[in-house]
N, C-alpha and C positions, 0 to 999 in steps of 0.2 A: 356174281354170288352163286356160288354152285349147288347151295339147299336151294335156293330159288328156283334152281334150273332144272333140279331134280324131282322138287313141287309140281312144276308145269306140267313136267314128262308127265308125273305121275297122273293130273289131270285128264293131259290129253291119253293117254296106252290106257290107265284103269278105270279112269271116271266117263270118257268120252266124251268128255265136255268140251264145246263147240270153240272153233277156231276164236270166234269175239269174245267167248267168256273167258279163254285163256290170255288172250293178249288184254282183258279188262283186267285181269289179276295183275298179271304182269306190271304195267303202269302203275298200280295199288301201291305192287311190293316194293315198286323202284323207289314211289315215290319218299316210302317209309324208308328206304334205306338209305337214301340221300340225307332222310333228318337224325339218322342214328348215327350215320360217319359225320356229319357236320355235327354231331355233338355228341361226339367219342363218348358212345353208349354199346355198352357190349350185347347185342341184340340175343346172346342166350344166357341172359342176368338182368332181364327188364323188372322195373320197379314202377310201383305204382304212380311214384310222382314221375315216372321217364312216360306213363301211358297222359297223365293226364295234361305234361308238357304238348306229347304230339296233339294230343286235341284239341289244346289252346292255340297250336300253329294251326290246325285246319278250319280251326273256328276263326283264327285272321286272315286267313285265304280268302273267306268270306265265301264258303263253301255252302253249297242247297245240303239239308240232310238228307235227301237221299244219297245223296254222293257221299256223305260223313259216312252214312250208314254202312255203305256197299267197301266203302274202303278198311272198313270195321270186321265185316264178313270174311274179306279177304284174307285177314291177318286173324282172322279166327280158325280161320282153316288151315293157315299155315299154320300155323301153331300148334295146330291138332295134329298136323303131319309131323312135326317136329317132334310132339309128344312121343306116337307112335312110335320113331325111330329112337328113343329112349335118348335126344339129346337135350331134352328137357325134363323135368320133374312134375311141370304145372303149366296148365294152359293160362296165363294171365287175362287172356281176352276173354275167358269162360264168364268173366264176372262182370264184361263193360258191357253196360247195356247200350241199345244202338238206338239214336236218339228218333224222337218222334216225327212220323213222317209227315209231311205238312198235305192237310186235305186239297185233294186239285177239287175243285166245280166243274161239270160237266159243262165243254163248250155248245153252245146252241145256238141256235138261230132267230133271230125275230121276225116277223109277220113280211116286213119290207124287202130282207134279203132271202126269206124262201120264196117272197113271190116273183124277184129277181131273179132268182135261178127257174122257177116252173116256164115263166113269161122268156126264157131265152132260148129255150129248146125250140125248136122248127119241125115241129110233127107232122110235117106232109112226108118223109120218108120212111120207110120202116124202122130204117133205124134212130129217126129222129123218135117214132113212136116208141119204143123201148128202153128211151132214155127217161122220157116224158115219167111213162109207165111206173119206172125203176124207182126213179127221186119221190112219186106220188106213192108206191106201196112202200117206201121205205119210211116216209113219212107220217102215211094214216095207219100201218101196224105197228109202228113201233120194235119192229122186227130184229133180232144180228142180222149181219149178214151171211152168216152161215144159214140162218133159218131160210131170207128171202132164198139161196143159191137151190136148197133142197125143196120148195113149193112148185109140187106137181098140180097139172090142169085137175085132176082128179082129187086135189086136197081143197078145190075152192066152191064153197055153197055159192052158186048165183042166186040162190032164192034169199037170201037172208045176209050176204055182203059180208060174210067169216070164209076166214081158213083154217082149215087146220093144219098147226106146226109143230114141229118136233124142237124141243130145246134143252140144252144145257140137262145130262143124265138122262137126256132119252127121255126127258117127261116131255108132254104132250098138253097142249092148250090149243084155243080159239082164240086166233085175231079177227080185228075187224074191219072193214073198210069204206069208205063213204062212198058220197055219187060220183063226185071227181075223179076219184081213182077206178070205179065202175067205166065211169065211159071210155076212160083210155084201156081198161082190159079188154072190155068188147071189143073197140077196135083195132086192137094187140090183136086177138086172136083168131079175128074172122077172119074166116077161110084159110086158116092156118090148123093142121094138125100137129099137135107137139105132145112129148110128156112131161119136160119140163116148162116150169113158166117165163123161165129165163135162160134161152139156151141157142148156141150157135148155127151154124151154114148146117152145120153136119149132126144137130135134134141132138146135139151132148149140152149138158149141163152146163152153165157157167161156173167158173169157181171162184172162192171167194176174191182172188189177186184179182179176175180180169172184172169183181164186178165193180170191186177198189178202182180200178183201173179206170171204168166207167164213169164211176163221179169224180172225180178226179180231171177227167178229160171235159167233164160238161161246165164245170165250174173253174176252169182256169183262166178263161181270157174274163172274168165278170168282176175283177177287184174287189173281193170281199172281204171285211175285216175279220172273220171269221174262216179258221182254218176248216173248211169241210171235208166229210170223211163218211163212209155209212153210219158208222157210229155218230157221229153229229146229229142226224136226222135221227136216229136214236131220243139219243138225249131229247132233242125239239120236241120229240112228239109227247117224253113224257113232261117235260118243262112248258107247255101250250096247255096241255091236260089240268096240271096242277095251277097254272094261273085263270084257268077259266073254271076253277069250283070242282074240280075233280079230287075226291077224299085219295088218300094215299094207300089206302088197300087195293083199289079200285086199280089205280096205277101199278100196284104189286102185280094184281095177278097178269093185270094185260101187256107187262113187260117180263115174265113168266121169271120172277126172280124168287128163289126161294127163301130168301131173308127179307124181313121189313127195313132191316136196318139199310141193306143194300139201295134200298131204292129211297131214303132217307136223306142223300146227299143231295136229291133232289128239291128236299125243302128247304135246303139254304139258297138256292136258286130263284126259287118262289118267291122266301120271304124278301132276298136282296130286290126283287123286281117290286115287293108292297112297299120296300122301306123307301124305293127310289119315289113310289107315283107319291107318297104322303109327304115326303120331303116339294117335291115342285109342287103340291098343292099347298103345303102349309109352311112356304120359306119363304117368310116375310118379317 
């Protein structure tokens, strides 16, 4: 198809959009174009009932919506290209709304599998110690891990177990950390000069990939039903918080999010783990 091909270019030469999100279009438009020649539809003469044909085929595909969605976007924007080149009068897809995305739950950990992972590291090396360290402040801050990569020695109060971090706009909060992760920084850092907290052979910074890379390599051989990730301990720290009586402001600010509603998908988490303990106590 030669507007397809022409779309792409245009893509890639004007818009710079990335090798994946060109070849993601790509599959999009093939795939619509497969159902327009299989049902001799003149694809610059689409009719309302030709759009809501294609829908009912991707809705028996048995297709997730976001993928409904994104195939939707595709053909949104070709068609906006289409406009542009005056071989169209009307964008049709201007008017399909793109169907509701279905809420994911933060994956997180339970009590059994983080202590799985804390209990597997071997902290007699250094660098068993900096793994130990990593999983334990990714855990009791509730941190990104772009925040953990940029915590310099000079952002952490020893007197009071906070640091201070830069997050998400450049705004700026206090996290906080317990004894546990106290005693593995102490002996992180004795007799070590650094300026970052977590940082190579050569006093440079980790970055976010190698510190991905990090938990990723501690939790590989442990078979855990849980996909972990920084972001999982994430999630944990605030899902642990909110099951043990922690109000949902409280959780806001300490996971430095500026909407309440963002840290709200947290409360489905919560309640799924009340609704579970009330069911095994009262399933009789």
């Amino acid at each position: 198809m030669v507007e397809v091909d022409k779309f792409l270019n245009y893509l890639k030469k004007e818009l710079n959009y990335s090798e994946n999100t060109i070849n993601s279009y790509k599959l999009d438009l093939d795939n619509f174009f497969l159902f327009v020649k299989k049902n001799k539809i003149n694809y610059l003469k689409l009719t309302s009932e030709d759009i809501r044909n294609y829908l009912k085929y991707l809705d028996e595909l048995m297709l997730k919506n976001t993928t409904i969605s994104r195939k939707i976007s595709a053909l949104r924007s070709f068609y906006n290209y289409l406009l542009n080149k005056k071989l169209i009068d009307f964008n049709i897809f201007s008017n399909i709304r793109n169907p509701k995305l279905e809420k994911k739950l933060p994956n997180y950990l339970n009590y059994e599998e983080l202590a799985k992972i804390l209990d597997s590291i071997d902290t007699s090396s250094e660098d068993g110690l900096k793994n130990r360290l990593l999983i334990e402040m990714l855990y009791a801050t509730g941190c990104r891990v772009s925040e953990i990569a940029n915590i310099k020695i000079e952002d952490i109060n020893f007197s009071n177990n906070s640091i201070r971090v830069i997050g998400k706009g450049n705004k700026e909060r206090i996290v906080y950390f317990g004894e546990y992760a106290r005693f593995y920084l102490n002996k992180y850092i004795e007799g070590h000069k650094r300026e970052y907290l977590f940082d190579n052979k050569n006093n440079e910074k980790l970055n976010i990939h190698e510190i991905e890379y990090m938990v990723k390599e501690i939790v590989k051989n442990l078979a855990l039903k849980t996909h972990v990730t920084p972001h999982t301990l994430r999630h944990t720290f605030a899902t642990h918080l909110l099951n043990n009586g922690a109000d949902i402001k409280t959780v806001q600010e300490l996971l430095g999010h500026s909407s309440l509603n963002t840290t709200g998908i947290y409360t489905h988490v919560s309640n799924a783990r009340i609704k579970e303990i009330y069911l095994k106590t009262f399933n009789r």
